[in-house]
C-alpha positions as CSV (number, residue, x, y, z in Angstrom):
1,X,110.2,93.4,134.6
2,X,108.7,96.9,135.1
3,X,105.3,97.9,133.6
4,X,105.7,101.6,132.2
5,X,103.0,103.8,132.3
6,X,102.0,104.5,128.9
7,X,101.4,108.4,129.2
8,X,105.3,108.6,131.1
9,X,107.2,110.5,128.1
10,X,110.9,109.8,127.9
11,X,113.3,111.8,129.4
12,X,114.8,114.2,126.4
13,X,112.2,113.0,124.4
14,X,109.3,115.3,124.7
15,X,108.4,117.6,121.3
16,X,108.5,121.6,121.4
17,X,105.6,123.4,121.2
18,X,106.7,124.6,118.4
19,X,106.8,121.1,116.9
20,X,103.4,120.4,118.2
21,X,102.0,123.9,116.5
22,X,103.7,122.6,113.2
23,X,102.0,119.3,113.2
24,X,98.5,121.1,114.0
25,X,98.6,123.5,111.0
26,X,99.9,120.7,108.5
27,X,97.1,118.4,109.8
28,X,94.7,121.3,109.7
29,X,95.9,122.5,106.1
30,X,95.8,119.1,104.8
31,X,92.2,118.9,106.0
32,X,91.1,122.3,104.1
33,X,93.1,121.0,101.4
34,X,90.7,117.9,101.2
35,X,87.4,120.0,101.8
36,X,88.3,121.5,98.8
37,X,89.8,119.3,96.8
38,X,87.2,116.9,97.2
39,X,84.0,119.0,97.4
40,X,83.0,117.5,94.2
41,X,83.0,113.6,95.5
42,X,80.1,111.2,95.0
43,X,78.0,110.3,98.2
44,X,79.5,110.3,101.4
45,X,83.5,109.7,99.4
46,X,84.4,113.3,101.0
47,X,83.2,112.1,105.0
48,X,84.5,108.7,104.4
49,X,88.2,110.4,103.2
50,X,88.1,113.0,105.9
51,X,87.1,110.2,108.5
52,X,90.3,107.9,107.3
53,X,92.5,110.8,107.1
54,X,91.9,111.4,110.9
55,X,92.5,108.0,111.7
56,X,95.4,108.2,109.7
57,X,97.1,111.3,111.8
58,X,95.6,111.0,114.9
59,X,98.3,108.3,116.3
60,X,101.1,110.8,115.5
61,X,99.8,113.5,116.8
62,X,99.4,111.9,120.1
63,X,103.3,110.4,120.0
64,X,103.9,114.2,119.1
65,X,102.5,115.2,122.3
66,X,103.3,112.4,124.7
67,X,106.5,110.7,123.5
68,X,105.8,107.5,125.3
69,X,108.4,105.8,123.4
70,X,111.2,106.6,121.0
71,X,110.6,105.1,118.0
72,X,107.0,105.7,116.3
73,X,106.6,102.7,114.0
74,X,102.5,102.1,114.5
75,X,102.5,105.7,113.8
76,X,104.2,105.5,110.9
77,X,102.3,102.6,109.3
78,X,99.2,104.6,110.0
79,X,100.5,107.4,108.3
80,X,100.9,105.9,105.5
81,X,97.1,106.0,104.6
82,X,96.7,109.3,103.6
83,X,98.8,108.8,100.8
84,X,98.0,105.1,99.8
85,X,93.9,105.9,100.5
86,X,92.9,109.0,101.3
87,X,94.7,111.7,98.8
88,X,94.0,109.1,95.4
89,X,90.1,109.7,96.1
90,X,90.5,113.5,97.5
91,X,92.3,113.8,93.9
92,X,90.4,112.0,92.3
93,X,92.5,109.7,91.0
94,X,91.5,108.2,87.2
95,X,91.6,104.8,88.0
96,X,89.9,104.8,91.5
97,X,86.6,107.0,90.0
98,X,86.8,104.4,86.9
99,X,84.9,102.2,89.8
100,X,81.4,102.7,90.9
101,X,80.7,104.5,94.0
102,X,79.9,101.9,95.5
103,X,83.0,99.6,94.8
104,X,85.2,103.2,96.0
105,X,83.1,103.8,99.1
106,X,83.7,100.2,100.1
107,X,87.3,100.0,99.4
108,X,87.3,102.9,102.1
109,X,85.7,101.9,104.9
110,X,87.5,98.4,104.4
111,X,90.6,101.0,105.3
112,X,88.3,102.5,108.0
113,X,88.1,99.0,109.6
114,X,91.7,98.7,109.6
115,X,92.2,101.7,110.9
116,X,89.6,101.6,113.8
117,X,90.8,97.7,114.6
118,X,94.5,99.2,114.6
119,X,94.2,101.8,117.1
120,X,91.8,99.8,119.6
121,X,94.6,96.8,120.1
122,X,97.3,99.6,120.0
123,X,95.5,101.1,122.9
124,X,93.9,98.1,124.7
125,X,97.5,96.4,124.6
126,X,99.8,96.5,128.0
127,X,103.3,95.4,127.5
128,X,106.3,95.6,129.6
129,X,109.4,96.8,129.1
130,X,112.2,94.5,128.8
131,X,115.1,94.7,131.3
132,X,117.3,92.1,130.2
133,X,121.2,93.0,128.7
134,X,120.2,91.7,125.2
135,X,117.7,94.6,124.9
136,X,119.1,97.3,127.3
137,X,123.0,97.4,127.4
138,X,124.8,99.3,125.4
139,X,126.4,97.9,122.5
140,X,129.3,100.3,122.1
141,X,131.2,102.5,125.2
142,X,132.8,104.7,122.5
143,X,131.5,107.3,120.4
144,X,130.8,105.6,117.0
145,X,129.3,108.8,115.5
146,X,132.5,108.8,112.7
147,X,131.6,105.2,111.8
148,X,128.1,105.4,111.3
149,X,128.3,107.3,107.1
150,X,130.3,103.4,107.1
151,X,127.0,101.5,106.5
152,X,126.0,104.2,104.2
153,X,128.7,103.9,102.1
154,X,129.2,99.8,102.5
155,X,125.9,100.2,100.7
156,X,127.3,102.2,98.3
157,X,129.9,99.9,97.3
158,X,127.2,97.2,97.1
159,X,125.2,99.2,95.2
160,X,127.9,100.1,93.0
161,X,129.1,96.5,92.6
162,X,125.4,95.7,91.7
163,X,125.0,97.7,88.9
164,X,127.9,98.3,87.2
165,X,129.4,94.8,87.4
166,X,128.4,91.1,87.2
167,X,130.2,90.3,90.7
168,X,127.3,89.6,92.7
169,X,126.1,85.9,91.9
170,X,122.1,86.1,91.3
171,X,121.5,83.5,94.3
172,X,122.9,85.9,97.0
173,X,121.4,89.1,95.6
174,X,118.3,89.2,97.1
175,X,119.8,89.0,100.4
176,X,122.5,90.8,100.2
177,X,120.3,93.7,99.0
178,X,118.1,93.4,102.0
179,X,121.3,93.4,104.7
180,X,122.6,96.2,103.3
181,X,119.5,98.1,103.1
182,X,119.4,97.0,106.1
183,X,122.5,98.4,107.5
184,X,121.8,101.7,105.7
185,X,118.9,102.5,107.0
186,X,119.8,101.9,110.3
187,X,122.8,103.9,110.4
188,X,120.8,106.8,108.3
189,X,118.4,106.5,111.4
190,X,121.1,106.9,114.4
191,X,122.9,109.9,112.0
192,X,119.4,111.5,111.5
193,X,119.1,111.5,115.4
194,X,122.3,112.8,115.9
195,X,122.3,115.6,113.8
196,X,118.8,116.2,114.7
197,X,120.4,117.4,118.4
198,X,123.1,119.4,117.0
199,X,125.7,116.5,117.5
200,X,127.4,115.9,114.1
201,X,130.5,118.2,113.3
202,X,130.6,120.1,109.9
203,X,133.0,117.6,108.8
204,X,130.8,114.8,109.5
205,X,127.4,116.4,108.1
206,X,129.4,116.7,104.5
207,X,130.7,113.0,104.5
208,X,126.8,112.3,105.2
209,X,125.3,114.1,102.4
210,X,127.9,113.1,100.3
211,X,127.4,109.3,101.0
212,X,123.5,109.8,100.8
213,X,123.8,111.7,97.5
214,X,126.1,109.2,95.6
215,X,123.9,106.2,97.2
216,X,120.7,107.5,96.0
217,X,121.8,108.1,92.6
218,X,122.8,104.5,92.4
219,X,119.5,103.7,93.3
220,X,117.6,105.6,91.1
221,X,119.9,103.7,88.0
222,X,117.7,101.1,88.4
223,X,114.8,103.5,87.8
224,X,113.0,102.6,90.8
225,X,112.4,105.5,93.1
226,X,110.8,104.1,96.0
227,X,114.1,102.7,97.7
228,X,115.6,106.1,97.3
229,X,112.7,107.5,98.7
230,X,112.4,105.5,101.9
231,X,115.5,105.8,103.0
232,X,115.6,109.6,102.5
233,X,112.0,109.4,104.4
234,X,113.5,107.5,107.5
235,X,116.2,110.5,108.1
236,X,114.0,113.0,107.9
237,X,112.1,111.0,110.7
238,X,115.1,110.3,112.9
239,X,115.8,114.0,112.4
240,X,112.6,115.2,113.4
241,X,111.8,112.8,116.3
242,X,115.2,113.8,118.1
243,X,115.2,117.5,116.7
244,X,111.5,118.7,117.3
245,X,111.5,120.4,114.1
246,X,111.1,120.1,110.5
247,X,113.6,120.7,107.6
248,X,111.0,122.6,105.4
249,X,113.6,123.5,103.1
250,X,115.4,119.6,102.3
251,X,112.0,118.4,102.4
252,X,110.6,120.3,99.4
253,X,114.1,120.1,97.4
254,X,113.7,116.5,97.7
255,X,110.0,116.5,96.9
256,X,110.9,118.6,93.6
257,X,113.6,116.2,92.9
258,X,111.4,112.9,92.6
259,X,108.2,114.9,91.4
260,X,110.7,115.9,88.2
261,X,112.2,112.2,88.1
262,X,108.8,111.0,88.6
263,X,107.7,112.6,85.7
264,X,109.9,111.5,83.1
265,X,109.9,108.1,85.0
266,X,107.7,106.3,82.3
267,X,109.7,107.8,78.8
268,X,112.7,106.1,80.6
269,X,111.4,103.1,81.3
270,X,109.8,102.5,77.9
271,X,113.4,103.5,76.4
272,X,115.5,101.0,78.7
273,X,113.0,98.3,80.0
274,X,110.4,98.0,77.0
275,X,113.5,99.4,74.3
276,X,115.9,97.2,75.5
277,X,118.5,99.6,76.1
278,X,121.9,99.4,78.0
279,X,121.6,100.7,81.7
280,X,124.2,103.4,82.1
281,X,127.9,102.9,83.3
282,X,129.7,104.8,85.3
283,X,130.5,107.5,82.3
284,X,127.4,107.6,80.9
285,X,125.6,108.8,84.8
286,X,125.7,112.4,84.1
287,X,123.6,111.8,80.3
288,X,121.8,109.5,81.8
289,X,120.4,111.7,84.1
290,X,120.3,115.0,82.3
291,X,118.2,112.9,79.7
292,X,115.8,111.5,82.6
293,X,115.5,115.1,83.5
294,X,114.5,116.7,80.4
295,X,112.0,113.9,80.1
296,X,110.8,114.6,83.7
297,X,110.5,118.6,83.0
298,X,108.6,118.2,79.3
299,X,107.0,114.9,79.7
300,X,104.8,113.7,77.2
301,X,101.2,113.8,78.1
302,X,98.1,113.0,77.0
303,X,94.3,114.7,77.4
304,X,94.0,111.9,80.8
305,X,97.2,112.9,82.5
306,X,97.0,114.2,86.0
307,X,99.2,117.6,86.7
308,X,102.5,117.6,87.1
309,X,102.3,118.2,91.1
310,X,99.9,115.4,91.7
311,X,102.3,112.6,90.1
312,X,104.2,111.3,92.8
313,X,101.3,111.4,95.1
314,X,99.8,109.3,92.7
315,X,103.0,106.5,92.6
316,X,102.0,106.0,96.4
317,X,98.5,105.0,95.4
318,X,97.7,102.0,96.4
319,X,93.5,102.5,96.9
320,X,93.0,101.2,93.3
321,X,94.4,97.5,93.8
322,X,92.0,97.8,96.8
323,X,89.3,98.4,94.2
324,X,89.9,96.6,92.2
325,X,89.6,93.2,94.6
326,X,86.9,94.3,95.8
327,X,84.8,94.4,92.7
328,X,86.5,91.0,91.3
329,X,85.2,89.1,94.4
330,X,81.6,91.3,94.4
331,X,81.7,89.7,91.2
332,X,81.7,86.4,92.0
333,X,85.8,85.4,92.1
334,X,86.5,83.4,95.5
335,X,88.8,85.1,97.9
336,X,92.5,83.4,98.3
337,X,91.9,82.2,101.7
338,X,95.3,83.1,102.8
339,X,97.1,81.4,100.3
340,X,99.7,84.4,99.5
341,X,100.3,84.0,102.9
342,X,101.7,80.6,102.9
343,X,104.6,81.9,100.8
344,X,106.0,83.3,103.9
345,X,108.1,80.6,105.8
346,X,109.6,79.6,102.3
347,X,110.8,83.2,102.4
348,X,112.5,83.2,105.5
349,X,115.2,80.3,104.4
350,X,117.9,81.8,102.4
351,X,117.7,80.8,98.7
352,X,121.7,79.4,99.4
353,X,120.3,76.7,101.4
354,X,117.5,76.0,99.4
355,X,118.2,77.0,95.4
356,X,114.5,75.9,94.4
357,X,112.7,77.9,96.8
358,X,109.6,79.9,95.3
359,X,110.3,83.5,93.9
360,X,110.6,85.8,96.6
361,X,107.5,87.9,94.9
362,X,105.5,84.5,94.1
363,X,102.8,86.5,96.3
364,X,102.7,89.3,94.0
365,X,102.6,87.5,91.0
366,X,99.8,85.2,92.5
367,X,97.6,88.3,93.0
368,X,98.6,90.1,89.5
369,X,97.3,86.7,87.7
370,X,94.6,86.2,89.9
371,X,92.8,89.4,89.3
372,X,93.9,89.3,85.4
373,X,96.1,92.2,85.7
374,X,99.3,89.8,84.1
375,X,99.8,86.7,82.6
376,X,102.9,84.5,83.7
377,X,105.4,85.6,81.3
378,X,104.8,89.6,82.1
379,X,105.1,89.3,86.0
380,X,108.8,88.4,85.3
381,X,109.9,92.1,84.1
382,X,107.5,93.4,85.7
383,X,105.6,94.0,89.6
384,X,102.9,95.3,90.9
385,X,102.2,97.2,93.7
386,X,99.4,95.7,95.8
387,X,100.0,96.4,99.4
388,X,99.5,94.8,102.1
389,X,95.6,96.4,103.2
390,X,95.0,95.0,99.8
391,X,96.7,91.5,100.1
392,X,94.6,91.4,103.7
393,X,91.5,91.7,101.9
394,X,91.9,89.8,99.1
395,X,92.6,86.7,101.0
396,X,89.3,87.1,103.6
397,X,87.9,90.2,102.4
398,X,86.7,92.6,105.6
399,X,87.5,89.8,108.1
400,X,90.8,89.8,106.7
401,X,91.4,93.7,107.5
402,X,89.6,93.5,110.8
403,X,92.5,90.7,112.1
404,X,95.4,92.4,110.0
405,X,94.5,96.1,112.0
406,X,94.4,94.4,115.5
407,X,97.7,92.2,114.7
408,X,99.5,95.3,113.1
409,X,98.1,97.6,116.5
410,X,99.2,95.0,119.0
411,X,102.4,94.0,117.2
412,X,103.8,97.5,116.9
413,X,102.7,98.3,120.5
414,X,104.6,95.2,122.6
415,X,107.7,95.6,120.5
416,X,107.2,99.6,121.3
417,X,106.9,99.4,124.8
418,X,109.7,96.5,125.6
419,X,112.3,98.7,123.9
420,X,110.5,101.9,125.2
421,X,113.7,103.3,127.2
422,X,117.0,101.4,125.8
423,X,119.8,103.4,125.1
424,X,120.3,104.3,121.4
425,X,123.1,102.0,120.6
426,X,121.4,99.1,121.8
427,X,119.9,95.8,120.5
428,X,116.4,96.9,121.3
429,X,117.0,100.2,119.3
430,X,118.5,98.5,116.2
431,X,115.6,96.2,115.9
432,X,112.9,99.0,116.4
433,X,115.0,101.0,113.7
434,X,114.3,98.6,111.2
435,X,110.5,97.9,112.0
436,X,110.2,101.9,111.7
437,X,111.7,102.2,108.8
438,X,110.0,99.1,107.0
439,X,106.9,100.0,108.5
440,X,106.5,102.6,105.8
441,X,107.2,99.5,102.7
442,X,103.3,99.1,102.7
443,X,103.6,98.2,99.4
444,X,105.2,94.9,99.9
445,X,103.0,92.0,100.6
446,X,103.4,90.3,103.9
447,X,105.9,87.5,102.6
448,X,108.5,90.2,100.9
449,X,107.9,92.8,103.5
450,X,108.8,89.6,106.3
451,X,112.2,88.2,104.6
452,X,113.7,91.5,103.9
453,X,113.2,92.6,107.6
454,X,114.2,89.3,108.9
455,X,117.9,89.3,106.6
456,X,118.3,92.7,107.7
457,X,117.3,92.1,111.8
458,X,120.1,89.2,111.4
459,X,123.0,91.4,109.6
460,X,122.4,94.2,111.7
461,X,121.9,92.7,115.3
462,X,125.6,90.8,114.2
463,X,127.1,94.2,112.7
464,X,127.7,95.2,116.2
465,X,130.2,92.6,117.2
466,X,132.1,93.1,114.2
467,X,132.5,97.0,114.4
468,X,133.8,96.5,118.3
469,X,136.7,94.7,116.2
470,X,137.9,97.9,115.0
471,X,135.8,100.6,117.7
472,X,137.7,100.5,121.4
């Protein structure tokens, strides 16, 4: 075993400058953008916001800098405060200034402590890298850059079998849906990276966007948008990390996209969840969407309504649950004491083996009773979002997010560093993949967020062996 130095950047791995200035003046706009925004705050919300939105960047732009490691999954999670916590209250989100300013200045420093507990065991932790084969030898001594839109569009074909037919038994969904996700992501990952250095061939690049256009719309039939989003989210990251520059222009087509779909996202909900309407087939995709967007481009609004450019922000929102825990158990209702938690080995058995196991979002529907948000018979059409700050807290309340920050910052930082130099195409790569790109699912609680990334570890540390059956 070798201990790395931390601050020794790998080789083909360090950012441009000109990535480095990027990162600066985002950081720096986004903190003007928050002066402003928020200059009417109560008390010390603006500091508090400012002082977690530092937190919340600073990790990033130190792997920006030093590149100590490939794959940035602690920065990642971190990043994901700004828009969970910090833009709801710079925006001033309804629901968040419906609480007390007391009830919202907690809820933030219970995200400071996080934060602050995070970075410490990221930093205080010493790991060394692994040598053995499983993690370091290659896994393929052929170029596999033609298989790779495969996974993408065996997730299609899943997808596709999923929605427009009753093929796929209801026992097996669940995992099915997370290996393939699985193998998805991870091959959007490696193709990001590729193209990101200028290695994908014209021909290749099209099959890509074609794949990643017709998978996404298959998604988004289902009229959830965060799957879509993720995945679109994780290569733009891959793309970035390997490219050391940012595709400005994809990036704000997509963000226009989902802001429009966003937008008309409740009118189609309340027609086909609420109204009981058919899903579309495969004829009806083209009306089905053209509807969604004319619903998206005039929604219907009311006096309340945030603008139209602050919706999506506000889907990623998650600083309201954390409210509203905190004042349930200021007012007297007893923390769970961990009990969501004990819904996690349950999860990690395949509901094959066991057919009675609990419902693979028993924790989420524990907290949405709980906290009087549902009753039993709503939380099975619908879920809510409590994420997993939220799930720390309301199960030992700032004890809770002080352990979850120093278990998320030295989790992320072993794993980082024993994979910190194996090759691409490797079993250490693969797994780090998927923790980077599930790293940003802060919305699932801790048992949901564990069993998806523990089918999809399984199917795609295994995928390998099959594709040398057809790769030479």
């Amino acid at each position: 075993m070798l201990n790395v130095p931390e601050n020794s950047p790998i080789p083909g791995l360090l950012g441009t400058s000109q990535l480095r200035t990027t990162a600066r003046v985002v950081v720096g706009a986004l903190v003007a953008y928050c002066i402003y925004q928020g200059r009417h705050l109560r008390g010390w919300e603006l500091e508090l916001s400012l002082a977690c939105l530092g937190l919340a960047v600073w990790p990033a732009l130190r792997w920006i800098n030093t590149q100590p490691y490939r794959f940035p999954a602690f920065e990642s999670f971190m990043l994901t405060s700004v828009t969970a916590y910090v833009l709801p209250l710079i925006n001033e989100h309804s629901v968040v200034m419906s609480y007390s300013d007391e009830i919202v200045t907690k809820a933030v420093l219970a995200v400071i402590l996080f934060q602050v507990c995070a970075i410490i065991a990221f930093q205080r932790t010493v790991a060394l890298e692994r040598r053995a084969p499983f993690w370091k030898k290659d896994l393929f001594v052929s170029d596999i850059r033609n298989w790779l839109p495969l996974g993408l569009w065996l997730h299609v074909g899943y997808l596709s079998l999923g929605t427009f037919t009753q093929f796929v038994p209801d026992e097996i969904d669940s995992i099915l849906r997370a290996i393939f996700f699985g193998i998805s992501i991870s091959c959007s990952f490696l193709i990001g990276r590729y193209w990101g250095d200028n290695s994908l061939s014209i021909n290749q690049k099209s099959n890509v966007v074609f794949a990643m256009l017709i998978e996404v719309i298959l998604q988004l039939t289902t009229l959830y948008l965060i799957s879509a989003i993720s995945g679109l989210i994780v290569f733009f990251l891959a793309y970035v990390s390997a490219g050391r520059r940012i595709p400005w222009a994809a990036i704000w087509l997509s963000f226009a996209v989902f802001s429009v779909l966003h937008n008309g996202k409740s009118a189609m909900r309340e027609k086909y969840w609420a109204g009981g309407a058919a899903l579309p087939g495969v004829t009806d995709l083209p009306a089905f969407f053209s509807e969604w967007v004319g619903y998206g481009l005039a929604p219907q609004r009311d006096e309340n309504d945030a603008p139209h450019s602050s919706k999506l922000l506000e889907r990623a929102s998650l600083l309201q649950m954390l409210c509203l825990v905190i004042d349930s158990t200021d007012r007297g209702l007893p923390l769970l004491g961990g009990e969501t938690y004990s819904y996690i080995p349950a999860q990690l058995v395949p509901r094959i083996m066991w057919p009675g196991k609990p419902s693979g979002q028993a924790a989420t529907m524990r907290l949405s009773i709980y906290f009087g948000l549902q009753d039993e018979f709503s939380t099975r059409s619908t879920s809510i979002a409590f994420g997993t700050l939220t799930e720390a807290y309301a199960n030992f309340g700032f004890a809770g997010m002080a352990v979850f920050g120093l278990l998320v910052g030295w989790v992320t930082k072993v794993i980082s560093m024993w994979t910190r130099s194996c090759p691409l195409l490797s079993n250490g790569s693969l797994i780090m993949i998927l923790i980077v790109a599930w790293s940003i699912q802060t919305e699932l609680p801790l048992s949901v967020w564990f069993a998806s990334l523990y089918q999809a570890l399984i199917c795609v540390l295994a995928l390998p062996f099959v594709v040398r059956l057809f790769v030479v």
